[in-house]
C-alpha positions as CSV (number, residue, x, y, z in Angstrom):
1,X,-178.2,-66.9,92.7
2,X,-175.2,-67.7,90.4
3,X,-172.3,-66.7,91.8
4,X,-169.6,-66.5,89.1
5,X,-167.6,-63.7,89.2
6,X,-168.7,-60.4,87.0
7,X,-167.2,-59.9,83.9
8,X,-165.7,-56.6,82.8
9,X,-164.1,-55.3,79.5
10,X,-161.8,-52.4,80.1
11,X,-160.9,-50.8,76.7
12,X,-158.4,-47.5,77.6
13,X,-155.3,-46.9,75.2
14,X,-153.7,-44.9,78.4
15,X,-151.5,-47.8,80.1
16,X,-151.7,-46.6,83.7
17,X,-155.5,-45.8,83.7
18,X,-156.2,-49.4,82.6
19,X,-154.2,-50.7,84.8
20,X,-155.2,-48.8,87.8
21,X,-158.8,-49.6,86.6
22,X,-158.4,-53.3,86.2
23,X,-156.5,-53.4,89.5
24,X,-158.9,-52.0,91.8
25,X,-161.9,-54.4,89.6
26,X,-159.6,-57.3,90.2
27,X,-159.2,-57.0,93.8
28,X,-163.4,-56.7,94.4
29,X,-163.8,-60.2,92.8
30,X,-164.3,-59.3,89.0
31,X,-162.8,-61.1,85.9
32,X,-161.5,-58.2,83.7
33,X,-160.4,-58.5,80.3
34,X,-158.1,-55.1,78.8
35,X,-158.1,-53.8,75.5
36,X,-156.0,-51.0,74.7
37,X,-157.9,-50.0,71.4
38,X,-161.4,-50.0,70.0
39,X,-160.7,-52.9,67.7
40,X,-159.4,-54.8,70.2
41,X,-162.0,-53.8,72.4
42,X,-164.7,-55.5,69.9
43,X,-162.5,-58.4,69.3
44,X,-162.6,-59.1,73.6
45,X,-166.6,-58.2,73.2
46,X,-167.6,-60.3,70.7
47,X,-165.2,-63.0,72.8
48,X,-165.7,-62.8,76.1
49,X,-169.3,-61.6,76.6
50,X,-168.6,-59.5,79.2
51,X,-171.5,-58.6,81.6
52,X,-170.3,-54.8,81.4
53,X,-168.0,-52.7,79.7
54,X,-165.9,-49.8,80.8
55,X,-165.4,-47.6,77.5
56,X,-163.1,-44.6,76.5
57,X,-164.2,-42.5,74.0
58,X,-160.7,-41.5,72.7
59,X,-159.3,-44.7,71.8
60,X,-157.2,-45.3,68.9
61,X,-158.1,-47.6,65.5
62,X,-161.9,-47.4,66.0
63,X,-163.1,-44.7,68.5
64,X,-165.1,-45.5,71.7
65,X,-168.3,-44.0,69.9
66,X,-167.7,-46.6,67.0
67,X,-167.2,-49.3,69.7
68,X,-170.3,-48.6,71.4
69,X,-172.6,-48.1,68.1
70,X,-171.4,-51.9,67.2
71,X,-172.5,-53.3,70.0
72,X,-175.7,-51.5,70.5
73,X,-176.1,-53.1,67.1
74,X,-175.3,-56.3,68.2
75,X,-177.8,-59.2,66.5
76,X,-177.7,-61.2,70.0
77,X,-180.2,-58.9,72.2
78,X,-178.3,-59.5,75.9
79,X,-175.2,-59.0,74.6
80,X,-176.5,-55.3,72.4
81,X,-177.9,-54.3,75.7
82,X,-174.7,-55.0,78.0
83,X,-174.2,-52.1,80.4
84,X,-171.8,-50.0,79.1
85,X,-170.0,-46.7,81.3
86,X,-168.0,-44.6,79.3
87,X,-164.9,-43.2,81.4
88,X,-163.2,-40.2,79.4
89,X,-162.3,-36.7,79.8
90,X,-164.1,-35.7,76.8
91,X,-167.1,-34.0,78.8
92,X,-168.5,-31.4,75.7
93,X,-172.5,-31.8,75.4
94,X,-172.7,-32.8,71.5
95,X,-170.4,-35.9,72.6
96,X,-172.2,-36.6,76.2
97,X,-175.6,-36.5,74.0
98,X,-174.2,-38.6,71.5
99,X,-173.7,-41.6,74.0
100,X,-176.5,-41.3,75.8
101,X,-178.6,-41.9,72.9
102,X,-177.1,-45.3,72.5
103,X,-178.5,-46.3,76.0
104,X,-175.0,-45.5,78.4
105,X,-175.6,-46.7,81.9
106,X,-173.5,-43.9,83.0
107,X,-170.5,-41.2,82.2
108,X,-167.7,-41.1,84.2
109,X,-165.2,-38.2,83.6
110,X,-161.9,-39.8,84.1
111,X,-159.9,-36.5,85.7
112,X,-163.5,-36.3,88.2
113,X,-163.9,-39.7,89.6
114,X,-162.0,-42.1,92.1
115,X,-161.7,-46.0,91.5
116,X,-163.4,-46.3,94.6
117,X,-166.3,-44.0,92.8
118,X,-166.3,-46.3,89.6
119,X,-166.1,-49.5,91.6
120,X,-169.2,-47.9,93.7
121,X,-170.8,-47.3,90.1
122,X,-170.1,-50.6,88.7
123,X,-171.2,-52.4,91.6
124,X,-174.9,-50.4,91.3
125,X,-175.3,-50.9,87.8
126,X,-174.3,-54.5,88.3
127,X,-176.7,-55.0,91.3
128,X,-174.0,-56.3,93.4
């Protein structure tokens, strides 16, 4: 069993979310790296190699959609298939069907959901 630590990408432009985020991750164990916009976000992807990603849709210099197309496009097949949860309080059908076509392992309305809940989430999709 290898027991390195998780590794999570956090890419949120909103300062407090992140940090609340990447707080309560931190404190269960997990190596997170932040991003506060999509281009950073690729930049820490392509990096790092992170075992999941926790994704805003809303983000500024290249949107979360943008963010998630490029990875899904990714020529390295692990890393194109990382699991990816979008957290956002965009929650309108054309945008929810949008992401799930690019293979989401879940979507997490930020105004709907504890950290507790998204640490709970994280640790499922993870297998942990």
């Amino acid at each position: 069993m290898n027991d390195e630590p998780k590794r999570i990408l956090v890419v949120e432009d909103e300062g407090a979310m992140r940090d609340i985020v990447t707080h309560k991750l931190q404190s269960h164990g997990f190596l997170v790296t932040q991003a506060v916009d999509g281009k950073d976000g690729l930049e820490a992807f392509n990096r790092d190699k992170p075992d999941m990603v926790l994704l805003d849709l809303m983000l500024p210099e290249v949107d979360g959609f943008t963010v998630l197309e490029t990875i899904r496009k990714n020529s390295d097949e692990k890393l194109a298939n990382t699991p990816v949860i979008i957290l956002s309080n965009i929650w309108n059908d054309k945008d929810i069907v949008r992401v799930r076509g690019l293979k989401i392992s879940d979507y997490m309305v930020k105004a709907y959901f504890t950290t507790d809940e998204i640490l709970n989430r994280v640790n499922a999709i993870l297998g942990i």
